[in-house]
SELO-879723 format. One line per field, with one value per residue (C-alpha): residue number from 1; residue in one letter; x, z, y. Coordinates in nm, 2 decimals. Each point is the difference from the previous one (the first is absolute). Example, Ala and Ser with C-alpha at 12.3 -4.5 7.8 and 13.67 -1.06 7.14 Angstrom:
% residues 2
pos	(1; 2)
code	(A; S)
xx	(1.23; 0.14)
zz	(0.78; -0.07)
yy	(-0.45; 0.34)
//
This chain:
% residues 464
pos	(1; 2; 3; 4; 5; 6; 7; 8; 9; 10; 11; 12; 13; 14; 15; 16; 17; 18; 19; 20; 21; 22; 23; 24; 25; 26; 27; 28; 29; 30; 31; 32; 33; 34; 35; 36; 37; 38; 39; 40; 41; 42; 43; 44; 45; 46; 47; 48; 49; 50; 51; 52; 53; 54; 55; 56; 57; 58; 59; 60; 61; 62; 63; 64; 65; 66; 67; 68; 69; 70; 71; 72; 73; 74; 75; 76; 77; 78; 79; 80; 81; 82; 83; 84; 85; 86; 87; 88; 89; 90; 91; 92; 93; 94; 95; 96; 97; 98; 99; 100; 101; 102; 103; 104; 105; 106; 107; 108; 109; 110; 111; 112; 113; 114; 115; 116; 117; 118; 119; 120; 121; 122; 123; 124; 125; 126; 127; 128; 129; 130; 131; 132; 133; 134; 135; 136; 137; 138; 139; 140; 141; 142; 143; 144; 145; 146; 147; 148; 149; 150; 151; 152; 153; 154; 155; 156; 157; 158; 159; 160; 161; 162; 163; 164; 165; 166; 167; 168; 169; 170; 171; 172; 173; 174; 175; 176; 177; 178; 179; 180; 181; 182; 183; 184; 185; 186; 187; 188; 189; 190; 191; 192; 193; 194; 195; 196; 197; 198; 199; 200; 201; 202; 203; 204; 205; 206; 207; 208; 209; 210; 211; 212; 213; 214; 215; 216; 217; 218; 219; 220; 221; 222; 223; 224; 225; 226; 227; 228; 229; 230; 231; 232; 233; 234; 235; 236; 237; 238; 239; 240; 241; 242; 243; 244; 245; 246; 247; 248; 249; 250; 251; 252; 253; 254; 255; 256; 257; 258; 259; 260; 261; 262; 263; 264; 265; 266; 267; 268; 269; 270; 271; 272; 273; 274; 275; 276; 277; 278; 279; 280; 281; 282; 283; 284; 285; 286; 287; 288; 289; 290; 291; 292; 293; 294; 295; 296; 297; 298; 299; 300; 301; 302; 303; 304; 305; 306; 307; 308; 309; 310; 311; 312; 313; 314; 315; 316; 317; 318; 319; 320; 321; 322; 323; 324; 325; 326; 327; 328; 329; 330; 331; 332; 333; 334; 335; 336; 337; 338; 339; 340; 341; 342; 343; 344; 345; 346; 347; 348; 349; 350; 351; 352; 353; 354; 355; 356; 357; 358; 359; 360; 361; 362; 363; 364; 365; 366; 367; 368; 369; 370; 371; 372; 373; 374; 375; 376; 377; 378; 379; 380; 381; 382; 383; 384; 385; 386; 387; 388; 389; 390; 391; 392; 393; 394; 395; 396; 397; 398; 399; 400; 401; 402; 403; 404; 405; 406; 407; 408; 409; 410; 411; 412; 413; 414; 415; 416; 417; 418; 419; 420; 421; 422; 423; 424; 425; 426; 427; 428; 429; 430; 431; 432; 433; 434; 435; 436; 437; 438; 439; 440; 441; 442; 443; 444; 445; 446; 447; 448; 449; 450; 451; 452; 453; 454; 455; 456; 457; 458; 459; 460; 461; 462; 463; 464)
code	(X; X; X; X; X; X; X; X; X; X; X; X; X; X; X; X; X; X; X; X; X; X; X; X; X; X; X; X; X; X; X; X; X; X; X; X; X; X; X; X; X; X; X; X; X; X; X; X; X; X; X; X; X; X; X; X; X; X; X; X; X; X; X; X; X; X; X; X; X; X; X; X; X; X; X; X; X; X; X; X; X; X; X; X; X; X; X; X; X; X; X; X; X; X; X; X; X; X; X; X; X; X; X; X; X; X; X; X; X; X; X; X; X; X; X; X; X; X; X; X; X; X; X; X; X; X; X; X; X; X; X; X; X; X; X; X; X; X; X; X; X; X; X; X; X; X; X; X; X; X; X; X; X; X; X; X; X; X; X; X; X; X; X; X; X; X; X; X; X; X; X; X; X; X; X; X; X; X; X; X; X; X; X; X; X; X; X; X; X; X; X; X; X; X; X; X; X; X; X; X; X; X; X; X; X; X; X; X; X; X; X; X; X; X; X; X; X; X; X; X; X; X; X; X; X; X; X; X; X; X; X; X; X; X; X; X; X; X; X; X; X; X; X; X; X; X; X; X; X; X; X; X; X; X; X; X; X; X; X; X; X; X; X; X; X; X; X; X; X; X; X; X; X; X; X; X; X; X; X; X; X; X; X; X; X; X; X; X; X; X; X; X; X; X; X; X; X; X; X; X; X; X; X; X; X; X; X; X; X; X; X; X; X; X; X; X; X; X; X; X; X; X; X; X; X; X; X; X; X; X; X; X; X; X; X; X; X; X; X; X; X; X; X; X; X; X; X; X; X; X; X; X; X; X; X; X; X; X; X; X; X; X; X; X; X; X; X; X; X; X; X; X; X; X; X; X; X; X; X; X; X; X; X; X; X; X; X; X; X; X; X; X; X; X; X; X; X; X; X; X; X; X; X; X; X; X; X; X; X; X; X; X; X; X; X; X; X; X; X; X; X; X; X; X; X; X; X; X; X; X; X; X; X; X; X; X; X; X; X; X; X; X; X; X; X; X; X; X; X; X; X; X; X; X; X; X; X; X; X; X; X; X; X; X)
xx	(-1.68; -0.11; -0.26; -0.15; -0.37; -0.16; 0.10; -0.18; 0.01; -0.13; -0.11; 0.05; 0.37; 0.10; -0.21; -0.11; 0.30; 0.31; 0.10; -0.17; -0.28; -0.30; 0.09; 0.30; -0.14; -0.27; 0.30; 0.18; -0.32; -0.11; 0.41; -0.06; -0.33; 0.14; -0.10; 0.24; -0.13; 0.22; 0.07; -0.21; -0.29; -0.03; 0.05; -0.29; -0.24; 0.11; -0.11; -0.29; -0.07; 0.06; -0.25; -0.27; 0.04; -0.05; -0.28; -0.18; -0.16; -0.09; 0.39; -0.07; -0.16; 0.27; 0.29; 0.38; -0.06; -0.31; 0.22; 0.25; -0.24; -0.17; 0.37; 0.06; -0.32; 0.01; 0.37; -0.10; -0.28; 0.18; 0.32; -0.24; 0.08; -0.30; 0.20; -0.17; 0.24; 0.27; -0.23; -0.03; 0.37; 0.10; -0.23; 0.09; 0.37; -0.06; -0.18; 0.22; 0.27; -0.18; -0.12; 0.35; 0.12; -0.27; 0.07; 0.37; -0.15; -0.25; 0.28; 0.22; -0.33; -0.01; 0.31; 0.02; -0.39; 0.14; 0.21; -0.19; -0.36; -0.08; -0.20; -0.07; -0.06; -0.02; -0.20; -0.24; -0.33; -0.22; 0.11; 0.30; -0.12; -0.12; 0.35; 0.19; -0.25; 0.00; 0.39; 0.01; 0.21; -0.39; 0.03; 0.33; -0.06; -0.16; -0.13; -0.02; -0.07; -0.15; -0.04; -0.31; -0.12; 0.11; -0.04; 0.33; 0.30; 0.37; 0.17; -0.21; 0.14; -0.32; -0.01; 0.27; -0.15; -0.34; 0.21; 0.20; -0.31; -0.14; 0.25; 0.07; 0.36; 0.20; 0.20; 0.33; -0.11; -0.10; 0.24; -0.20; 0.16; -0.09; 0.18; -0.09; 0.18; -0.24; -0.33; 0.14; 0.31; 0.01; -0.41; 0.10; 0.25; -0.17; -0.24; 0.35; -0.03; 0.30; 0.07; 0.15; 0.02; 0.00; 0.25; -0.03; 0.12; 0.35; 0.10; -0.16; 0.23; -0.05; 0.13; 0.11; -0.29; -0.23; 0.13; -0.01; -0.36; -0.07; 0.12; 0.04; 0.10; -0.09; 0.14; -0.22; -0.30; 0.16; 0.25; -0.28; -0.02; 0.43; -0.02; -0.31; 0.18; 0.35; 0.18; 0.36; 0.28; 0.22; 0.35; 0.10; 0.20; 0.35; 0.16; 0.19; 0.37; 0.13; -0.23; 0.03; 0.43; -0.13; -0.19; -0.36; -0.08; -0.46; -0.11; 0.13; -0.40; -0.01; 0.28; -0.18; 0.02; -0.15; -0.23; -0.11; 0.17; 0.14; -0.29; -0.29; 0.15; -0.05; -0.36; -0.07; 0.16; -0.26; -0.30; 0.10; 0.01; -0.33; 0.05; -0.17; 0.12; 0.39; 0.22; 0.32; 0.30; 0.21; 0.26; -0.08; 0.23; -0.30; -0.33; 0.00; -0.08; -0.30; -0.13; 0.14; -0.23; -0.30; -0.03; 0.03; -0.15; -0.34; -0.13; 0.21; 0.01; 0.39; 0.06; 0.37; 0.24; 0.23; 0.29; 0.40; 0.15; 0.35; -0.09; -0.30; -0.02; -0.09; -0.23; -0.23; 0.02; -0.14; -0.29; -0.08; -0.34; -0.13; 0.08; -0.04; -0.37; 0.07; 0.24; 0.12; 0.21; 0.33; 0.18; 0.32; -0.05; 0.35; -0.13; -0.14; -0.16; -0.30; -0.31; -0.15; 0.27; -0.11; -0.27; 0.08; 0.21; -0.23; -0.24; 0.27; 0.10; -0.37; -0.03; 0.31; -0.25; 0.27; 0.27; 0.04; 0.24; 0.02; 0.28; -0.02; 0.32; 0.17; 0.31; 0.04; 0.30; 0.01; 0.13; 0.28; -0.05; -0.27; -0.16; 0.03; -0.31; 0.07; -0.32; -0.14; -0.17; -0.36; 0.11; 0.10; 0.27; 0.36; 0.24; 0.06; 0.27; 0.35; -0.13; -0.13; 0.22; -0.01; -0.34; -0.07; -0.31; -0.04; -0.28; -0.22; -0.06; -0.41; -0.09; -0.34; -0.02; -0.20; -0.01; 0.18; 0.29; -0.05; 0.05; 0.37; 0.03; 0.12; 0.27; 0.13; 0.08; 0.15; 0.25; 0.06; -0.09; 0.02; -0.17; -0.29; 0.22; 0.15; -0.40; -0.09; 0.30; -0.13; -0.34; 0.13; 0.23; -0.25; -0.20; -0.26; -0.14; 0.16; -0.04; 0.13; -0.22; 0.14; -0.05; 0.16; 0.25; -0.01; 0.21; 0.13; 0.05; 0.28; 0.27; -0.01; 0.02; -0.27; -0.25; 0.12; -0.06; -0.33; -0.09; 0.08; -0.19; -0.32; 0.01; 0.03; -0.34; 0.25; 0.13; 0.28)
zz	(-2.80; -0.25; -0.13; 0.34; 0.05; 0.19; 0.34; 0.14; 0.34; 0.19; 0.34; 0.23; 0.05; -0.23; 0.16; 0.30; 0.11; -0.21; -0.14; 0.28; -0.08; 0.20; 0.12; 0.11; 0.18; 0.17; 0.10; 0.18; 0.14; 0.13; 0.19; 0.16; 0.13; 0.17; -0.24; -0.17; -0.31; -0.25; -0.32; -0.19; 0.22; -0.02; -0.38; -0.01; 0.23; -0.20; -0.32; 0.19; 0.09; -0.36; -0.18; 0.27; -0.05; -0.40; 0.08; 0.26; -0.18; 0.30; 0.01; -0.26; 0.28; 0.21; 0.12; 0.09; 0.36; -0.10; -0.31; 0.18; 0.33; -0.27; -0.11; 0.36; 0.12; -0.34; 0.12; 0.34; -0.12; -0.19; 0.24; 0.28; 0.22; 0.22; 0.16; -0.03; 0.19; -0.24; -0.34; 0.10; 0.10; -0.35; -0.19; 0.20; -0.10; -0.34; -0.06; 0.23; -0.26; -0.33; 0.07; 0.07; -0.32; -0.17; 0.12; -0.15; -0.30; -0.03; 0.04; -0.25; -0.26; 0.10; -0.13; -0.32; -0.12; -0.12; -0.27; -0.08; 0.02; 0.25; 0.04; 0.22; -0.17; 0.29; 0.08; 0.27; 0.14; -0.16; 0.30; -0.15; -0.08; 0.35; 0.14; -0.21; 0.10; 0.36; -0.03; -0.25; -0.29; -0.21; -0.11; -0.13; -0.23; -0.33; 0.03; 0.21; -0.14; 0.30; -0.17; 0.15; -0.12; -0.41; 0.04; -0.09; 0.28; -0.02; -0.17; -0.29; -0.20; -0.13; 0.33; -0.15; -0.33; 0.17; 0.21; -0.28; -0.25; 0.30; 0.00; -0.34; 0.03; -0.21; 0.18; -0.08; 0.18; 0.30; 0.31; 0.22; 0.34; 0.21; 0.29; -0.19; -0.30; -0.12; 0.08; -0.09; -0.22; -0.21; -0.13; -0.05; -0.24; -0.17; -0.09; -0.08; 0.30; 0.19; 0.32; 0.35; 0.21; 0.38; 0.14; 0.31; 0.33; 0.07; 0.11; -0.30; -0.27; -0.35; -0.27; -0.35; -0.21; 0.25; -0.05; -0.36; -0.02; 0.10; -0.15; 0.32; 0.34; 0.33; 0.32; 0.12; -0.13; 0.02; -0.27; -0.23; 0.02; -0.08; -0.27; -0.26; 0.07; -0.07; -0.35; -0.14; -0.13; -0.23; -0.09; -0.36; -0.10; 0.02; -0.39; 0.12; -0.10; 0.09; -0.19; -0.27; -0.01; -0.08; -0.27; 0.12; -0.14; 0.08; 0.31; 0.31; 0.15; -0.36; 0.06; 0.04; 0.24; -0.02; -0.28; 0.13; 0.06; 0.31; -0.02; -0.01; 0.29; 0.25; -0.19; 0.07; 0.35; 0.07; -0.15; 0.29; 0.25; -0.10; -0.10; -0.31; -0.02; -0.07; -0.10; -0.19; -0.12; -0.28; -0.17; -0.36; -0.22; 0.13; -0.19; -0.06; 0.30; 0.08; -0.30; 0.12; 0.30; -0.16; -0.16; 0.32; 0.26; 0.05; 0.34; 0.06; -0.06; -0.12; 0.05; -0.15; 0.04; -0.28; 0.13; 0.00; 0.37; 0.15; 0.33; 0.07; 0.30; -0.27; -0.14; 0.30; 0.03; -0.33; 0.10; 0.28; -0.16; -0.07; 0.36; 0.24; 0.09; 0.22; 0.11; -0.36; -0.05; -0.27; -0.21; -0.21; -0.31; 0.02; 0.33; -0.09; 0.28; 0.05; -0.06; 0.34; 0.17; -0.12; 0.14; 0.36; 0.01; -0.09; 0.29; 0.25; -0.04; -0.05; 0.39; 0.11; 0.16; 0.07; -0.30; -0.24; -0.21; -0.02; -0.19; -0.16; 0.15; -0.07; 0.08; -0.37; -0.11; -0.37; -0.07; -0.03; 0.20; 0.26; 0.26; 0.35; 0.25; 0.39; 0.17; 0.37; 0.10; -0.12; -0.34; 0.08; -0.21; 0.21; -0.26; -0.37; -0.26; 0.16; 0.30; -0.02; -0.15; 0.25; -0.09; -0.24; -0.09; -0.32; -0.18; -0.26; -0.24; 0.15; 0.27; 0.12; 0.04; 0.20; -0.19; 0.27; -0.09; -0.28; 0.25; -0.04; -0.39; 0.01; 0.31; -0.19; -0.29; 0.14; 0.18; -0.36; 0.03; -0.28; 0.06; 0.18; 0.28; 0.12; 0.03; 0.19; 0.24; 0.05; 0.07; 0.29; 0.10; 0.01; 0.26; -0.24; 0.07; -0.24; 0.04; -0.16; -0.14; -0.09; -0.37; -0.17; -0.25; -0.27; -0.31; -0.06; -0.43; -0.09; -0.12; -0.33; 0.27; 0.18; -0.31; 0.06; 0.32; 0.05; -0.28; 0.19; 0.32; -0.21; -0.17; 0.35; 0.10; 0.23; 0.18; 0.28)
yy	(0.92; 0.29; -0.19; -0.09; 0.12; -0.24; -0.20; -0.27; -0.15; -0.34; 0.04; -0.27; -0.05; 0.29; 0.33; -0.15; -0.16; 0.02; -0.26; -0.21; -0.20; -0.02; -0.39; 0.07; 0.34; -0.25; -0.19; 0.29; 0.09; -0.33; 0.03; 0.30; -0.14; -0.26; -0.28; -0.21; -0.17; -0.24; 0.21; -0.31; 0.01; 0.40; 0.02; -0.25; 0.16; 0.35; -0.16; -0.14; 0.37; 0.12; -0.23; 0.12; 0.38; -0.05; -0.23; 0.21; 0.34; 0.18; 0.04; 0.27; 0.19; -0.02; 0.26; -0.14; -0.09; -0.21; -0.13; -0.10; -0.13; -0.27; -0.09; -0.13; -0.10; -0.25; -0.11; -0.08; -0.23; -0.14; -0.07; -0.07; 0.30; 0.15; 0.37; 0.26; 0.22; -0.18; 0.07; 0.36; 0.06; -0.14; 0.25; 0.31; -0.12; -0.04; 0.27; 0.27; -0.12; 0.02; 0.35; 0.08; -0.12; 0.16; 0.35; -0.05; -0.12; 0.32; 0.23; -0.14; 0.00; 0.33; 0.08; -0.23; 0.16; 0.33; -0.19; -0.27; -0.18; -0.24; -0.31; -0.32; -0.39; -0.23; -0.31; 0.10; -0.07; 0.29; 0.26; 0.13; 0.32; 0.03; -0.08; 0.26; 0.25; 0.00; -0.05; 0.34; -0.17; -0.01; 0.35; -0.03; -0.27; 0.03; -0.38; -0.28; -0.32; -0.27; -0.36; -0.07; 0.31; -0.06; -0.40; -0.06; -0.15; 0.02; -0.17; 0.09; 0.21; 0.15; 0.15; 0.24; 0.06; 0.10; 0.26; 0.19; -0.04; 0.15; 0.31; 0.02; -0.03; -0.24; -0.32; 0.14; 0.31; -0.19; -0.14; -0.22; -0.03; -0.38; -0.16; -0.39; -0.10; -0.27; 0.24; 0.30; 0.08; -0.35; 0.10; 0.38; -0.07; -0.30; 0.33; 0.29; 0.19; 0.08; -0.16; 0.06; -0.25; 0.05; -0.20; -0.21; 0.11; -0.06; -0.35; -0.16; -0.10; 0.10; -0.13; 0.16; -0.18; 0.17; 0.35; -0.01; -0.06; 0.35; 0.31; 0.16; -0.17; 0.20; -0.06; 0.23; 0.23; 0.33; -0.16; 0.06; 0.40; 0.03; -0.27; 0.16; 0.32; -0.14; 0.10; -0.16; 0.17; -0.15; 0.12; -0.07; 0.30; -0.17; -0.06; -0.35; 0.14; -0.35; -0.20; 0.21; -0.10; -0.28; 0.02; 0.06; 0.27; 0.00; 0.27; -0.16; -0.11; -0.16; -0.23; -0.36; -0.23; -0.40; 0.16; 0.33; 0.34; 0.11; 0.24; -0.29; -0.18; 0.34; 0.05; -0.35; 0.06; 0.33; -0.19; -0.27; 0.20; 0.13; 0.36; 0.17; 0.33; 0.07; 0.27; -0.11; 0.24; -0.08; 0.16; 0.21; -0.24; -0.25; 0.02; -0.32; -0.12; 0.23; -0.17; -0.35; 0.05; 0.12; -0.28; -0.21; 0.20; -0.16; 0.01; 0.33; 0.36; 0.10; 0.43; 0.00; 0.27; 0.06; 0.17; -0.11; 0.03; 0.00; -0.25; -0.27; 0.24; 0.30; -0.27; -0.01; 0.36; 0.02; -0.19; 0.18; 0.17; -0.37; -0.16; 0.25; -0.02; -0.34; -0.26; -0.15; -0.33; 0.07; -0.24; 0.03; -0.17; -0.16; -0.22; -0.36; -0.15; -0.26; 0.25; -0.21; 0.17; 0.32; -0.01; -0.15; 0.29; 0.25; -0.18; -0.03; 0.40; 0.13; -0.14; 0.26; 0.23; 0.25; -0.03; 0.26; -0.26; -0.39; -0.18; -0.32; -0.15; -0.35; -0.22; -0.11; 0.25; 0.04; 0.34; 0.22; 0.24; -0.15; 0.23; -0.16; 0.06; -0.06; -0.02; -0.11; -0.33; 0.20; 0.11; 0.39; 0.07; 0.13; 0.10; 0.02; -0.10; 0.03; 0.01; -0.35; -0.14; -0.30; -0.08; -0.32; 0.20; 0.22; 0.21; -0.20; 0.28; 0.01; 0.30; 0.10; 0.35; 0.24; 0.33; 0.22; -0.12; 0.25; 0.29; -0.10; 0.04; 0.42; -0.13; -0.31; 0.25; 0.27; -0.26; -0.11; -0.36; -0.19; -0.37; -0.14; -0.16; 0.32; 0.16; -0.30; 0.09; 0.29; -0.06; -0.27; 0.31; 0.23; -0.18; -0.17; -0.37; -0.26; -0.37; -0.33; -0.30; -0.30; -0.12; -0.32; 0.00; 0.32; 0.02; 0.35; -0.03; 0.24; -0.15; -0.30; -0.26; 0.11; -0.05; -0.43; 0.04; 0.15; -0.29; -0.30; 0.17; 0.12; -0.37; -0.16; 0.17; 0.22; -0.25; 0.10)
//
């Protein structure tokens, strides 16, 4: 995200509580207190408590505990409950939590200020300022918009404009980060911002349609700091010797496929997964398609490498000066896959705390010399090539990289390798962390009969 100056955050549910929101916080609360309310009944009194807060201004005045303290003394007025003891155990619950949550939150601000600026738009009560103060996330931001402050209430979109008028930063430049789709990430792109949706916590079901409403899905907030960091790589040097016996004779990431070259599809794929900034090599015979993607590279910023190499593994080499400030996500040009499950991937191996390498890996064999991947129950790849051979499961053509791997580029040369496959070997060799992720079916295009078959998938809308 190269572009990317600005990040804005919601508060309840997103830096308060990840991905939690403050009903169903109440609700956990309420549990541990030894009170057992029907969802409908506590969602109500919630709301109850809601409407009261914005109504009320001497809420303005007041700090979290006494926030929170009018939250459940309007609830249990509403459901009828007289417990003190109760009322008091509930806040100190709450509360205990949120600060918890908020301390996480400040330290990854913290980390995420010294690259970019930093704000807050939430619906609030007029006290929000006060809240991010005594918490120490205030002085990290460069503004905090509180609704009943500006007038203005989520899902408003105006509520947006007033906050980058307010910093001076354009929407494109902006990611707004919210836990809600309707109040937050459907009204931040109705104005051009960027968007990151905070998922649910697991055990809720999401569908596809809801993922693709955000540019960004996180299954947590720390997902956040790897992803506006995160670059692609792309690998376009090869010259297609086998298409060419065939008569096509165009740059081998020019080669079309339902419409677009193979080249589009993996842009398309990197926009998906919501990545801006990308370094692609292609071979010198191939101007043409640094000019092919200038003209179809809005939304990212393309650093292409001109330079003819022997192996895809030489390839990534190559790129090494343009990937190795941070974990980066690589694509081969050749590999046509649903750009959806690009970026699953990319979320699935972003959460491998401890992986220096995660491979795209699938059951669907199409190629003539398929890498096999054995891996445990949890993912952790056990063996590569020939010596898994009994596994159904076989690399994709899509790795997530962290950029120690790159330690290993002077040792894979001197042992002469002379393809990718035989460095990932020697990483898992040499004692470095490699896991598998499961994608769906991937069309590897390098034979004539490929090009047919990647249509009739792309055509299907990637159907297995």
């Amino acid at each position: 995200m190269g572009d990317l100056r600005l990040i804005l955050f919601d508060f309840g549910g997103t830096l308060d509580g990840p991905g939690v929101p403050w009903v169903d916080r109440f609700a956990v609360a309420y549990g541990k207190a030894g009170l057992e309310i029907p969802a409908e009944r506590l969602r109500r009194a919630a709301a109850v408590g809601t409407r009261s807060a914005y109504d009320t201004p001497a809420v303005a005045g007041y700090d979290l505990r006494e926030t929170v303290a009018f939250h459940v003394a309007a609830q249990f007025s509403w459901l009828g409950i007289v417990d003190a003891a109760a009322a008091e155990r509930i806040v100190a619950i709450f509360v205990r939590e949120t600060t918890t949550a908020l301390a996480t939150s400040r330290s990854l601000l913290e980390r995420l200020r010294h690259r970019f600026r930093l704000g807050v738009v939430s619906n609030f009560y007029g006290n929000l300022h006060r809240i991010l103060s005594s918490s120490g996330i205030a002085p990290l931001l460069s503004s905090i918009v509180d609704s009943t402050v500006v007038g203005v209430r989520k899902p408003d979109p105006r509520i947006f404009e007033l906050a980058i008028a307010k910093a001076g930063v354009g929407a494109t430049e902006t990611l707004y980060v919210g836990d809600s789709l309707e109040q937050d990430i459907v009204p931040a792109r109705a104005v051009g911002l960027r968007t990151a949706w905070l998922m649910p916590f697991p055990g809720e079901t999401i569908s596809r349609e809801q993922r693709d409403r955000a540019e960004l899905c996180l299954g947590a907030l720390d997902d956040l700091e790897r992803l506006v960091c995160m670059k692609a790589g792309i690998i376009a040097a090869g010259h297609g010797e086998r298409l060419r016996t065939a008569g096509i004779s165009q740059p081998k990431p020019l080669v079309r496929v339902a419409g677009a070259a193979l080249i589009d599809h993996t842009l398309h794929a990197i926009r998906t997964a919501g990545l801006r900034e990308v370094a692609c090599i292609v071979n010198e015979e191939s101007a043409a398609v640094e000019t092919h993607c200038r003209e179809r590279s809005a939304g990212l910023s393309i650093t292409f490498l001109k330079r003819t190499t022997p192996s895809s593994m030489e390839s990534l080499f190559a790129l090494e000066p343009h990937l190795r400030d941070g974990t980066f996500l690589l694509l081969t040009v050749d590999a046509i896959i649903a750009p959806a499950a690009v970026r699953d991937f990319m979320m699935a191996a972003i959460r491998r705390d401890d992986a220096d390498a995660v491979l795209a890996v699938s059951s669907f064999i199409d190629d003539e010399k398929p890498l096999h991947v054995a891996c445990l129950a949890d993912g952790r790849v056990t063996a590569l090539g020939d010596a898994a051979a009994g596994s159904p499961l076989i690399t994709a053509g899509l790795y997530v990289f962290r950029p120690t791997i790159f330690a290993e580029v002077e040792k894979a040369r001197s042992a002469g390798f002379t393809a990718l496959r035989y460095f990932l070997a020697h990483l898992l060799a040499h004692g470095y962390r490699m896991y598998a992720e499961h994608v769906p079916k991937c069309i590897d295009v390098d034979r004539p009969d490929d090009l047919l078959s990647a249509e009739e998938f792309v055509r299907s809308g990637y159907q297995t």
